[in-house]
C-alpha positions as CSV (number, residue, x, y, z in Angstrom):
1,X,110.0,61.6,109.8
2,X,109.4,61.9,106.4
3,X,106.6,63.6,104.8
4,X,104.7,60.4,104.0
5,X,105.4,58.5,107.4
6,X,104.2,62.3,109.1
7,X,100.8,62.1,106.9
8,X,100.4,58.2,107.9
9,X,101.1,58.5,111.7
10,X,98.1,61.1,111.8
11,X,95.5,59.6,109.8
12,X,96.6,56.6,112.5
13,X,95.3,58.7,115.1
14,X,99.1,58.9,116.4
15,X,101.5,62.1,117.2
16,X,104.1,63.2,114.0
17,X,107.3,65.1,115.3
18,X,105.4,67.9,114.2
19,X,102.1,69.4,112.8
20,X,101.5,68.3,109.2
21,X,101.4,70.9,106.6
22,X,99.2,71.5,104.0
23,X,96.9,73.7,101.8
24,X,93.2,73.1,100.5
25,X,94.3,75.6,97.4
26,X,96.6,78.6,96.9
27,X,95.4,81.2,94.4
28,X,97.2,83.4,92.5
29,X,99.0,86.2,93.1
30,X,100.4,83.9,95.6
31,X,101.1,80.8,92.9
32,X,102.6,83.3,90.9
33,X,105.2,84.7,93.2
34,X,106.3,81.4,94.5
35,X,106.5,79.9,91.1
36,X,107.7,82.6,89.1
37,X,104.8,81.7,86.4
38,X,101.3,81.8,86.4
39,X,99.0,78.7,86.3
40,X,95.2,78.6,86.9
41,X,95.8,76.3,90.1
42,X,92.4,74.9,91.4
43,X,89.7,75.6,93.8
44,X,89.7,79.0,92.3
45,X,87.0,80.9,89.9
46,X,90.3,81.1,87.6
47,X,90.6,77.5,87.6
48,X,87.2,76.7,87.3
49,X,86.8,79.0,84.0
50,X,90.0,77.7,82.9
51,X,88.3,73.8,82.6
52,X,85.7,75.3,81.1
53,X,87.4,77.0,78.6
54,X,90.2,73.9,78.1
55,X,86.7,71.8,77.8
56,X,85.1,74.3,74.9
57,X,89.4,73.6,72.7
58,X,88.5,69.7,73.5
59,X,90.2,66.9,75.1
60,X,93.8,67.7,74.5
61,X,93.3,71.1,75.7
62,X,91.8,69.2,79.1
63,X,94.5,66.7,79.6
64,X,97.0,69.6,79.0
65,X,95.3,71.7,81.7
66,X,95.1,68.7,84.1
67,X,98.8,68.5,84.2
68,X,100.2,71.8,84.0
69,X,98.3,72.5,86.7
70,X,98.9,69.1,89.2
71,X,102.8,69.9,88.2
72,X,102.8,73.3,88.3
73,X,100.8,72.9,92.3
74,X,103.6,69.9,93.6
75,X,106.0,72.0,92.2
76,X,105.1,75.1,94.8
77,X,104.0,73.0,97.2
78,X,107.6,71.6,97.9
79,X,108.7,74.9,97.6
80,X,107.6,76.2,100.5
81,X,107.1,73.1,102.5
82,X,103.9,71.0,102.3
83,X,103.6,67.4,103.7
84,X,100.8,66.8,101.6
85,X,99.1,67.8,98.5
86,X,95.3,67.5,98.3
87,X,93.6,67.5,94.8
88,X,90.2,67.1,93.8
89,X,90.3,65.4,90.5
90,X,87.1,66.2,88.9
91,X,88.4,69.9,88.9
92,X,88.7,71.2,85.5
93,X,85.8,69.2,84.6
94,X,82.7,71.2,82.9
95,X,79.4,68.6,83.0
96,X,76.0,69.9,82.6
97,X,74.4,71.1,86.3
98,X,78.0,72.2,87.3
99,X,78.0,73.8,90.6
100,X,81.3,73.5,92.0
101,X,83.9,71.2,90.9
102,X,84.0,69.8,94.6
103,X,80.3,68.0,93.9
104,X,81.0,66.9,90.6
105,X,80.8,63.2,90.5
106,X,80.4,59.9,88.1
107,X,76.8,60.5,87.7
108,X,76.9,63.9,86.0
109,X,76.5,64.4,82.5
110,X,79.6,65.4,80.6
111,X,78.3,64.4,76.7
112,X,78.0,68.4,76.6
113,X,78.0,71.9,74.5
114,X,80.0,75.0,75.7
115,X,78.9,78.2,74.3
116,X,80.6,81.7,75.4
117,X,77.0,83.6,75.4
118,X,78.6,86.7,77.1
119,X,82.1,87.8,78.1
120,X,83.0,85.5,80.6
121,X,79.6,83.7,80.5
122,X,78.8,80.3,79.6
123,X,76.0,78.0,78.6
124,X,76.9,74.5,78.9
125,X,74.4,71.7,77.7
126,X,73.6,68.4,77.5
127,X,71.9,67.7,74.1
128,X,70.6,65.0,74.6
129,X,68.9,65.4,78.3
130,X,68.0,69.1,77.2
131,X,69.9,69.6,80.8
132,X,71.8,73.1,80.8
133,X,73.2,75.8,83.1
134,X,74.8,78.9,83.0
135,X,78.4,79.7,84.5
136,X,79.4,83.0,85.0
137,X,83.2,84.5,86.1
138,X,84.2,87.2,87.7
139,X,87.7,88.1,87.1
140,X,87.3,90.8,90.3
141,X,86.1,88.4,92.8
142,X,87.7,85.7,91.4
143,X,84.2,83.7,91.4
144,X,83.0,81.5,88.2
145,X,79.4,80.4,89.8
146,X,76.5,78.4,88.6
147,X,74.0,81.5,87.9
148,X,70.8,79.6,86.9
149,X,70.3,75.8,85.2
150,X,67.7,74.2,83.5
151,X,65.9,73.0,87.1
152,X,66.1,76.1,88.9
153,X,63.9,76.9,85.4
154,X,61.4,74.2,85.3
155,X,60.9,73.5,89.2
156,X,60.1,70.1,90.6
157,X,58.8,68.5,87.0
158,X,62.3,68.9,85.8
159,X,64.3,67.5,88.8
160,X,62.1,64.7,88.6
161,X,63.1,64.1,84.7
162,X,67.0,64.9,85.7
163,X,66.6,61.9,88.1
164,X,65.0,59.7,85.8
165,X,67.9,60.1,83.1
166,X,70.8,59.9,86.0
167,X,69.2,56.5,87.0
168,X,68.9,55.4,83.2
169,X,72.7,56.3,82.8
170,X,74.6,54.9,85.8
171,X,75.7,51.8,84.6
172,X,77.7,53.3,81.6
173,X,81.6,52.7,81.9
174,X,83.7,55.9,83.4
175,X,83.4,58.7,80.9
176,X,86.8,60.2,79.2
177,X,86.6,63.1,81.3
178,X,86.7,61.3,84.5
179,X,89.5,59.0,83.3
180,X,91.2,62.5,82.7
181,X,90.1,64.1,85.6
182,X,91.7,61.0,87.4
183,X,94.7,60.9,85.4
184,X,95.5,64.0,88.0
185,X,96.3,61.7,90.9
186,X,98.2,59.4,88.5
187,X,100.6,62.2,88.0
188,X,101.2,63.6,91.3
189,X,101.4,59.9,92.6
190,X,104.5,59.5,90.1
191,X,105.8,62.7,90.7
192,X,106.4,62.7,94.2
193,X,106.7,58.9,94.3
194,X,110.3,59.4,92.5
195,X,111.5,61.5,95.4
196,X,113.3,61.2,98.2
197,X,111.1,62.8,100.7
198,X,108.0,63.4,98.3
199,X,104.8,64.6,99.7
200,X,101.7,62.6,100.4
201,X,99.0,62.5,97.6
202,X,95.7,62.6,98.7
203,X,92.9,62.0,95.9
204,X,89.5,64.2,97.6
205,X,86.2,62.9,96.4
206,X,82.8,64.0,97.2
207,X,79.1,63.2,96.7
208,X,76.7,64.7,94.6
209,X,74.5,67.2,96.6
210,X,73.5,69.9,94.9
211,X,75.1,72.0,97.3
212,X,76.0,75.1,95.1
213,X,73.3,74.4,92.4
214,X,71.1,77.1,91.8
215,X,67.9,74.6,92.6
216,X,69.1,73.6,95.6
217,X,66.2,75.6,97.5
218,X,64.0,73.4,95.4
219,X,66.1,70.2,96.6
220,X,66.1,71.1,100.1
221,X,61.7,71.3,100.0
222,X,61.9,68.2,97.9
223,X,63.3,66.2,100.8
224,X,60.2,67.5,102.6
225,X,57.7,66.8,99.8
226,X,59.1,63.7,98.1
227,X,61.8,62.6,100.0
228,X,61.9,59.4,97.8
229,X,63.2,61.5,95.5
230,X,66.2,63.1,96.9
231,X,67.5,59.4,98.0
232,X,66.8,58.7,94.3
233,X,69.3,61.8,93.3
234,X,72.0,60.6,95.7
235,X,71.9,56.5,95.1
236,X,72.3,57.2,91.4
C-alpha cells in the first residue's frame, strides 16, 4: 500500500498492511537532529511565539513562517517514515483572546496590535473591540500561554460585550490571516501530491471553546447562569 491508500483504508473503518504512522508534533531538539536545521515546527511554545513574533514583522514575515515551517515538517516527516502529516492551519496565527492555536477559529479577531511588554511577553490587542490578552513564553518549559485577557479582567459584563461584537462581525469575508493560515495545507497538499508515495495531508480544525482562555472558569459558570450565552459564543 501506499501511504495515501494506508490513511484511506483506515479512515474506511478497514485493515492497512500495517499500522499507520504518524505524529501530532515533533519539537525540537528532535526536529533539529533529523533535519540538520532548526525550525520552530508547531504545536510547540517555540512555534507559538514564533507567529507571534512573525505577526509583530507583518504579513510577509507570516507567510514566510507558514511555509518554512509546513516544508521544513514534510520534509522530516518522510524522513523517518510518516504516513500522514497533520497540521493545524491557524497555527502561527496571533488574534486577540489567543489561547492555543488549536481553538483559534474564523470568528476571532485578528485586526490586532503586538507589543513586546517584557522579555518574552506580549500584549496583543484588538483596537477597535478594546479586546486584549497577554502571552507569555517560557523558553525552559517550552510554554508560550495565555496569562490573563481583557475578560478574565472585566468578568461576565465583558464576555457579554466579546459576544456581542463576534456576532456583529461573522459575516465579514475570511480575513488575510486565515487565507494564510490556510495557505498551509495548500503547500503540503502540493508538496507531497508531486510524489510518488507522498504522505496524506490532513487539514485539523477545531471550534472555538475557550478551552485554554484564562476566563474559561468564568465560561464554564456562564453555561450555568446564562447558558444562552455560551450557545451565543459558539454559533457565532
Amino acid at each position: 500500500m501506499t501511504k495515501k491508500e494506508r490513511i484511506r483504508t483506515v479512515f474506511s473503518h478497514k485493515e492497512p498492511d500495517r499500522v499507520p504512522i504518524f505524529e501530532l508534533t515533533v519539537a525540537n531538539p528532535v526536529l533539529e537532529s533529523v533535519l540538520g536545521r532548526r525550525i520552530a515546527g508547531f504545536g510547540t511554545g517555540e512555534a507559538k511565539v514564533a507567529g507571534i513574533r512573525a505577526a509583530m514583522e507583518g504579513r510577509e514575515a507570516r507567510r514566510a513562517i507558514i511555509r518554512e515551517n509546513v516544508e521544513g515538517m514534510l520534509e522530516a516527516y518522510s524522513r523517518v517514515g510518516f504516513d500522514m502529516f497533520w497540521f493545524r492551519p491557524t497555527d502561527y496565527l496571533a488574534p486577540a483572546e489567543m489561547g492555543l492555536p488549536d481553538n483559534i477559529t474564523a470568528n476571532y479577531i485578528f485586526d490586532v496590535t503586538i507589543e513586546e511588554i517584557e522579555e518574552n511577553t506580549f500584549r496583543i490587542e484588538s483596537k477597535e473591540g478594546g479586546f486584549w490578552c497577554i502571552e507569555k513564553y517560557e523558553k525552559e518549559s517550552d510554554t508560550c500561554v495565555t496569562v490573563t485577557d481583557s475578560i478574565k479582567e472585566g468578568g461576565i459584563k465583558e464576555l457579554r460585550r466579546y459576544v456581542n461584537y463576534l456576532e456583529r462581525t461573522k459575516s465579514v469575508p475570511l480575513h488575510q490571516c486565515l487565507q494564510d493560515g490556510l495557505k498551509s495545507i495548500e503547500i503540503a497538499v502540493d508538496k507531497e501530491r508531486g510524489k510518488e508515495d507522498g504522505m496524506f495531508v490532513l487539514g485539523a480544525a477545531d471550534v472555538a471553546c475557550p478551552t485554554f482562555l484564562p476566563y474559561f472558569p468564568l465560561f464554564l459558570q456562564t453555561m450555568v447562569d446564562e447558558p444562552r450565552l455560551t450557545e451565543r459564543y459558539m454559533e457565532t
